[in-house]
C-alpha positions as a Markdown table, in Angstrom:
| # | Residue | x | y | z |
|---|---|---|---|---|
| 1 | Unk | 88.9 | 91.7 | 84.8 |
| 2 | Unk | 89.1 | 95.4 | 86.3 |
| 3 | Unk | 92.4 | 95.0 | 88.4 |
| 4 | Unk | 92.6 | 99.1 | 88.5 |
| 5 | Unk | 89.4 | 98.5 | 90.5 |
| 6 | Unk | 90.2 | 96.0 | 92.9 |
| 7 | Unk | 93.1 | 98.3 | 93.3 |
| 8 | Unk | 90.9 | 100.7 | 94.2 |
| 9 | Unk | 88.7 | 98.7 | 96.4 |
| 10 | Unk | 91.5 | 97.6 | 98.0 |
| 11 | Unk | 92.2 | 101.5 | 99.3 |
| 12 | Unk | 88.7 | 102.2 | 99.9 |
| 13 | Unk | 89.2 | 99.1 | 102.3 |
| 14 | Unk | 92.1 | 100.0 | 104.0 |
| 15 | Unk | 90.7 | 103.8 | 104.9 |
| 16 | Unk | 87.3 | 102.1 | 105.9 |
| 17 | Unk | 89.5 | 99.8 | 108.3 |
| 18 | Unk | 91.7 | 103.0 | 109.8 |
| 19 | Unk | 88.4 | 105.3 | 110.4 |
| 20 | Unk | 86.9 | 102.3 | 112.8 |
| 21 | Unk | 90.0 | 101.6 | 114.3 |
| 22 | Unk | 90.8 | 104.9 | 115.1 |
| 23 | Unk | 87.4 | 105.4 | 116.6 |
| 24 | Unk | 86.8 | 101.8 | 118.5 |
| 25 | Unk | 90.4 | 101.3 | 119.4 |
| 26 | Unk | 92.6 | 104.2 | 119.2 |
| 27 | Unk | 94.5 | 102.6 | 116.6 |
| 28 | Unk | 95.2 | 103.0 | 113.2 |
| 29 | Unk | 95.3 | 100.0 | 109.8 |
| 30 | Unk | 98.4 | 98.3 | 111.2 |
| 31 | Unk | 96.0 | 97.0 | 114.2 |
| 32 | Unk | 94.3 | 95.0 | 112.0 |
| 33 | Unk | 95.9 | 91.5 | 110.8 |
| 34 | Unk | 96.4 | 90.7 | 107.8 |
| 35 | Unk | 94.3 | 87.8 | 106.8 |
| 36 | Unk | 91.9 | 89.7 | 108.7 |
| 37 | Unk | 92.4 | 92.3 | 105.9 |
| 38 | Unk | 92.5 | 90.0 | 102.8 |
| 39 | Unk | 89.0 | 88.6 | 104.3 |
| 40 | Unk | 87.6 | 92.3 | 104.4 |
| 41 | Unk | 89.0 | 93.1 | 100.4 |
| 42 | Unk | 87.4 | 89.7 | 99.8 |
| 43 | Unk | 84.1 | 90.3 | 100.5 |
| 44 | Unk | 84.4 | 94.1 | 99.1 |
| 45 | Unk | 85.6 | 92.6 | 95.8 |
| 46 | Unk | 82.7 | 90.0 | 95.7 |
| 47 | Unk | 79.8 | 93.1 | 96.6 |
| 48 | Unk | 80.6 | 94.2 | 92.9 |
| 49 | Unk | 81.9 | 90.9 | 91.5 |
| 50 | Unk | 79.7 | 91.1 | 88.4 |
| 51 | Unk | 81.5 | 94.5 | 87.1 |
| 52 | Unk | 84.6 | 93.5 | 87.9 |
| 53 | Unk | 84.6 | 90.3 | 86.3 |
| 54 | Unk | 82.8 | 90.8 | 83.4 |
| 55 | Unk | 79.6 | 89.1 | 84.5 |
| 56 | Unk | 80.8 | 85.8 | 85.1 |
| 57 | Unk | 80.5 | 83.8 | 87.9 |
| 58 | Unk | 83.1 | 83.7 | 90.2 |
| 59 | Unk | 84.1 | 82.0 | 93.0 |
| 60 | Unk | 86.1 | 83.5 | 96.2 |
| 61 | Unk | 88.7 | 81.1 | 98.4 |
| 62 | Unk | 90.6 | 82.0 | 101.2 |
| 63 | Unk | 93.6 | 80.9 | 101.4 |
| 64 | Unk | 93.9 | 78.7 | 98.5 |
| 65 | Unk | 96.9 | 76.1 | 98.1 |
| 66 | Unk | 97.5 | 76.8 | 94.6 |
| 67 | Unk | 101.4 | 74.8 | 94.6 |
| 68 | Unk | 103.3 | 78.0 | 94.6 |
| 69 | Unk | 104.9 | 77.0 | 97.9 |
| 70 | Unk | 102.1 | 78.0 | 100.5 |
| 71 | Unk | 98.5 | 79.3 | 100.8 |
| 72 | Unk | 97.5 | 82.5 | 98.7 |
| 73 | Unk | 95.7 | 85.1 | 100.6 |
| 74 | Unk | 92.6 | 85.7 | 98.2 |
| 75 | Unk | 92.3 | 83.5 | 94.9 |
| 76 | Unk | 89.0 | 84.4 | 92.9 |
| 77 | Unk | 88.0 | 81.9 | 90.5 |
| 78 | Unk | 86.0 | 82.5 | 87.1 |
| 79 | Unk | 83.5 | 80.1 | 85.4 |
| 80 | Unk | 85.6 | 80.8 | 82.1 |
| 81 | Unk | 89.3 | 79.5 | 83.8 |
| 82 | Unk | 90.5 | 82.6 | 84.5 |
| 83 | Unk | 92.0 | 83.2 | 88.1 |
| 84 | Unk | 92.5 | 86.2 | 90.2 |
| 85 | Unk | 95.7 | 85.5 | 92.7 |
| 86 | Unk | 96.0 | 88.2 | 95.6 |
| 87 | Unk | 98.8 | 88.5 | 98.2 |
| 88 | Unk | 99.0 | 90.9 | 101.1 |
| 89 | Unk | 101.4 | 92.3 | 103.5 |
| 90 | Unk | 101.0 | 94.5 | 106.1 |
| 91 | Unk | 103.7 | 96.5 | 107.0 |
| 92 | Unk | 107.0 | 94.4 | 106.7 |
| 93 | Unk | 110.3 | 94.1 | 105.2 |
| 94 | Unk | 111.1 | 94.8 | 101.3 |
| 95 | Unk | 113.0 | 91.2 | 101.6 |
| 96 | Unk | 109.4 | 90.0 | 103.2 |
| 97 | Unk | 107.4 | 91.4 | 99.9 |
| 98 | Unk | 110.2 | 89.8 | 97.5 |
| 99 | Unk | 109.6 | 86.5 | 98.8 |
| 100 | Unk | 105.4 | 87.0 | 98.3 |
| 101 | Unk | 105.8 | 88.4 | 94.8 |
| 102 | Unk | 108.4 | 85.1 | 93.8 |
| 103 | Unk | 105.9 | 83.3 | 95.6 |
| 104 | Unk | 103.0 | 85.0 | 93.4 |
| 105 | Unk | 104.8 | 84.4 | 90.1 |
| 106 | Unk | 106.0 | 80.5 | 91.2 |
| 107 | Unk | 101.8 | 80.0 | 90.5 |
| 108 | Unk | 101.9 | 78.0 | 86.9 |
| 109 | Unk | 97.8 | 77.4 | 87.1 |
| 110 | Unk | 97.1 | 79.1 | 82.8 |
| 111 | Unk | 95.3 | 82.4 | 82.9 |
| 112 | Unk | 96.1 | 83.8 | 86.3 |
| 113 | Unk | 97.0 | 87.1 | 87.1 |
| 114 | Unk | 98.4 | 88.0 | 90.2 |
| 115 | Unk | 98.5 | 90.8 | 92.6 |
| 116 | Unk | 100.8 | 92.1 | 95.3 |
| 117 | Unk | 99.4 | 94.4 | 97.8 |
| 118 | Unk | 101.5 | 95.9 | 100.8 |
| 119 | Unk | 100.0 | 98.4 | 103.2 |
| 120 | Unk | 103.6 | 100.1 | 104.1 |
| 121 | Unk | 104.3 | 101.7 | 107.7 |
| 122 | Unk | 106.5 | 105.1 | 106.3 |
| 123 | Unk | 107.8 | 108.0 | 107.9 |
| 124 | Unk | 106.1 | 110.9 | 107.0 |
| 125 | Unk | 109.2 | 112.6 | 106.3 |
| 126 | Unk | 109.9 | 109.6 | 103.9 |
| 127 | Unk | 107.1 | 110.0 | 101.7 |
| 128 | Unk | 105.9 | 108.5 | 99.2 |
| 129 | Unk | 108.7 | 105.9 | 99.3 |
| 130 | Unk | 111.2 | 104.6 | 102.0 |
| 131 | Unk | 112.6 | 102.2 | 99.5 |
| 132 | Unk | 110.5 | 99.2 | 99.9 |
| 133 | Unk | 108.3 | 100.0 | 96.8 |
| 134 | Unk | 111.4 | 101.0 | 94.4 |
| 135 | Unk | 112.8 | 98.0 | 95.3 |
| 136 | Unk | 110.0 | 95.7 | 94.6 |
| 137 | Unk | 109.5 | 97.4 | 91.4 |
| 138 | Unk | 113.0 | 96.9 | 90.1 |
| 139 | Unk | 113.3 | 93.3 | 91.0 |
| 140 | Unk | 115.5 | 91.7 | 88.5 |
| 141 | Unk | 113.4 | 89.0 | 86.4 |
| 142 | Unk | 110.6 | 90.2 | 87.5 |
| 143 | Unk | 107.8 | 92.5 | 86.3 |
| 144 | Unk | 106.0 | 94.4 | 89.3 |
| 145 | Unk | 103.4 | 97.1 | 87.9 |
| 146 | Unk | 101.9 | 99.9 | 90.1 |
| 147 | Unk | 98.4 | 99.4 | 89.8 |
| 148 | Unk | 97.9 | 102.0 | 92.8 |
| 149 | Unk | 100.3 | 103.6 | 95.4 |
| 150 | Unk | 98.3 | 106.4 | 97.6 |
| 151 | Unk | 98.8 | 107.1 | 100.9 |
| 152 | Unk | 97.0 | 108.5 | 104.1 |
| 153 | Unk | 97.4 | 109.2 | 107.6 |
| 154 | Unk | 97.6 | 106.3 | 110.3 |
| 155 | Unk | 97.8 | 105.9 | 114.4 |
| 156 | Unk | 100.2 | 103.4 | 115.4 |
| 157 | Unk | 102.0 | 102.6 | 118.6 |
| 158 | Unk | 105.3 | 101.9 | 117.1 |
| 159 | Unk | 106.9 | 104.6 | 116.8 |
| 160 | Unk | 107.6 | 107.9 | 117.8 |
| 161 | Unk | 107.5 | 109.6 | 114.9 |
| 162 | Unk | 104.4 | 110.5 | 112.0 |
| 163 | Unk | 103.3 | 107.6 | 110.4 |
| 164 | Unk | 101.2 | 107.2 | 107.1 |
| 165 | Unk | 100.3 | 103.9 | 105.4 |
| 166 | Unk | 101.1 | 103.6 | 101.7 |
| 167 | Unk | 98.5 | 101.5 | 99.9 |
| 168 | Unk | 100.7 | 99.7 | 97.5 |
| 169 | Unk | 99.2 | 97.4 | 94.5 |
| 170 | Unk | 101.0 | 95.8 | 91.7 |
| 171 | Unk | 99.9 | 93.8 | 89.4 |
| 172 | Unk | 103.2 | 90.9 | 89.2 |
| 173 | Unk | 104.7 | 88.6 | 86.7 |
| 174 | Unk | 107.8 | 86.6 | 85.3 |
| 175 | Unk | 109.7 | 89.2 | 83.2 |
| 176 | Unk | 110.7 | 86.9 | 80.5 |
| 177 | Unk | 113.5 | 89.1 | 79.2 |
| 178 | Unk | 115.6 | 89.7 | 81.9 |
């Protein structure tokens, strides 16, 4: 499995999704909903499905109940048993993105990996990190692995001040020695 380009894909998605909201709607990523997002990196993972998984067959569910304590955003499943677990946040709270990594890593289906993604709303003056992602990644008992962090320019309504969007995506997991 090439997680460094879903990662990628992922990106290439959310600049995609700010060029046509800037144009139809004056707005920038953060218009968009987030499902509405997960669907779109869905269907941009599937279009090259067979290099990213290896040539196997794979399967794409939305929303997926996998007993983790709610629906996952995007779960891809492989012909050999392997699964692909994706959460997503747009914008949000550090607290908001703890709660979907723990939720990520409570998934005890064998041979899933699991990925965090948060598009972050940060000041330009904060860049490249208001907080949100070094807390995330320093999460006691937890390990949360940049996969990707790049950031571009955004419109938003909001607030006042220069706004980019941080692409953020981590590949998560139980650390067992902490």
């Amino acid at each position: 499995m090439r997680m460094t380009r879903i990662a990628e894909i992922i990106f290439e998605t959310a600049i995609s999704e700010n060029k046509e909201l800037s144009v139809i709607a004056n707005q920038g990523i953060f218009h968009m909903p987030e499902l509405a997002f997960a669907y779109q990196c869905g269907k941009a993972i599937l279009k090259e499905a067979h290099t990213i998984f290896d040539g196997l067959s794979v399967t794409w569910i939305r929303e997926a109940n996998l007993g983790n304590g709610g629906p996952t955003d995007l779960v891809f499943e492989l012909e050999n048993g392997d699964t692909l677990a994706i959460e997503f946040k747009l914008r949000g709270t550090a607290t908001a993105y703890k709660k979907d990594i723990i939720k990520l890593c409570k998934i005890t289906q064998p041979n899933t990996s699991k990925i965090f993604c948060a598009l972050i709303d940060v000041f330009d003056s904060k860049l490249p990190d208001d907080g949100r992602q070094s807390y995330i990644e320093s999460m006691l008992g937890y390990r949360v692995t940049s996969l990707l962090k790049r950031s571009f320019k955004t419109k938003q309504n909001w607030y006042q001040s220069e706004t980019s969007c941080v692409v953020g995506v981590w590949s998560v997991s139980l650390n067992e020695t902490d």
